[in-house]
N, C-alpha and C positions, 0 to 999 in steps of 0.2 A: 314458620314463625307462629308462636301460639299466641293469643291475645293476651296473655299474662305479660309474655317478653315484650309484647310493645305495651302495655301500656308501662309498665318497668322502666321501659328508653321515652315514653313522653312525660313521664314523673321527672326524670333526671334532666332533662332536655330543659322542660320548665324550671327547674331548679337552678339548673346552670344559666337562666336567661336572667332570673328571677335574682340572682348572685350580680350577676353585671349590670343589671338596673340599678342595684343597691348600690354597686361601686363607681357607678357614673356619676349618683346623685348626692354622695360622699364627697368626690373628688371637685364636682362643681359648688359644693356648698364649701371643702376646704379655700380653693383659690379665690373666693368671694370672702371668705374670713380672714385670708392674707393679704388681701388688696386694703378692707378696709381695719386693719390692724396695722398697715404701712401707713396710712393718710396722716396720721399726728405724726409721725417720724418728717414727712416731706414736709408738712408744714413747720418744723422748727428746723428752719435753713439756718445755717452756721455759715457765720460771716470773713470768719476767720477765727484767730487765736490769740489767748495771752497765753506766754512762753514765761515760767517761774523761770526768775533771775537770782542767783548767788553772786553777790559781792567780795570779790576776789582783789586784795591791794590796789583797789582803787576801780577795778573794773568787773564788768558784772558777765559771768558767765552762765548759758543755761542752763537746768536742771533736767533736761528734758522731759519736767513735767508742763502738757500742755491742755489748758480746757478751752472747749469750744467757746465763739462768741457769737451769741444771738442777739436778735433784734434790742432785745431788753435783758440785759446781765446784771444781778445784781453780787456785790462782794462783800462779804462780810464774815463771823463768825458761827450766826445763827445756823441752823440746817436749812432754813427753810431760802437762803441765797442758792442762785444760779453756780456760783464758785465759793466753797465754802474752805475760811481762812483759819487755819489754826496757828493762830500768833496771842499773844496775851494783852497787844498792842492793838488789835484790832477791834472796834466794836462790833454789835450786834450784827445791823444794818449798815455799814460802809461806806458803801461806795456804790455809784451805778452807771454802766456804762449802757446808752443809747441813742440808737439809730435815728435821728432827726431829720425829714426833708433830704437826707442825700447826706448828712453829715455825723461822723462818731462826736458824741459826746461824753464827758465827765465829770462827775456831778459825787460832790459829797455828801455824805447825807447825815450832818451834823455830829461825825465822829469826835471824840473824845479827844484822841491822838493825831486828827486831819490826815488830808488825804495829801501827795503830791505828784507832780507834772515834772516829769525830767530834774527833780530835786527842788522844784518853786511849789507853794501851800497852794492849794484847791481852794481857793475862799466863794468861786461862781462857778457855773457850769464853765468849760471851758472847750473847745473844740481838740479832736486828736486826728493823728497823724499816721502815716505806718512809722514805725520807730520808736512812736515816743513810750516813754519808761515810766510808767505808774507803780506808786510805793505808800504800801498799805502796810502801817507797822511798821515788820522789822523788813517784813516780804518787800518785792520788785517784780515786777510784770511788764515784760514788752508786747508790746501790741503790734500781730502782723496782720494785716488786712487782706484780704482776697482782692484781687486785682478789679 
C-alpha cells in the first residue's frame, strides 16, 4: 500500500466521520426544535367542544362541524375570536365562554342581537352544563365537556 492510498482512505475516513458529526448535530438540534415548537400546542388544552347545531322542525341536529374549547373562547364575527361566526345576526365580539374556578361560564359581551341559554336571554354571566345549547344569532351550539 503506497502512502498516497492511505492517505486517500484517511481523507475519506475523516470525511465520512466528519458527515456523521454534521448529522448527529442536525438531528439533535431538529428534536429540540420539535419539542419546543409542541410546547404552545400542549399548553392550549382543549376542554372539550361546541358541536354546530341545525334546527330541524323543532329539534336541533348536528352539523358535524365541531371547534375546540379552551380555557378562554371567545365567539363572535370578527377574526380575531376563538370561534369565528358567520351569521349577520351575530356581532363582532359575542360571546365568551370561560373556565372559572372549576366552572364553564357564559357571558355576553353586550351583543346587539343577545346571547341565549337553552333558548332564555344571557343578560349575566351564567354557569353551563354538558348539554346545554348556546344560540348566537341564527347559529346553536352544544356544549360537550370532557369528563
Amino acid at each position: 500500500m503506497t502512502i498516497e492510498l492511505l492517505l486517500l482512505l484517511l481523507r475519506l475516513a475523516s470525511g465520512a466521520l466528519l458527515g456523521c458529526v454534521l448529522a448527529i448535530i442536525f438531528w439533535v438540534l431538529w428534536r429540540d426544535y420539535q419539542s419546543v415548537a409542541a410546547a404552545p400546542q400542549r399548553r392550549r388544552r382543549v376542554y372539550g367542544a361546541l358541536v354546530a347545531l341545525r334546527d330541524l322542525d323543532g329539534q336541533y341536529l348536528a352539523t358535524g362541524e365541531r371547534h375546540p374549547l379552551l380555557a378562554l373562547t371567545s365567539l363572535g364575527r370578527a377574526p380575531t375570536n376563538t370561534i369565528r361566526i358567520e351569521d349577520a345576526f351575530a356581532s363582532g365580539e359575542h360571546a365568551l365562554v370561560v373556565m372559572r374556578d372549576g366552572q364553564w361560564w357564559l357571558e355576553d359581551r353586550n351583543s346587539r342581537n343577545g346571547t341565549t341559554l337553552n333558548d332564555l336571554p344571557v343578560t349575566e354571566p351564567v354557569i353551563l352544563t354538558q348539554g346545554d345549547i348556546i344560540g348566537i344569532g341564527q347559529l346553536k351550539f352544544r356544549i360537550e365537556l370532557e369528563p
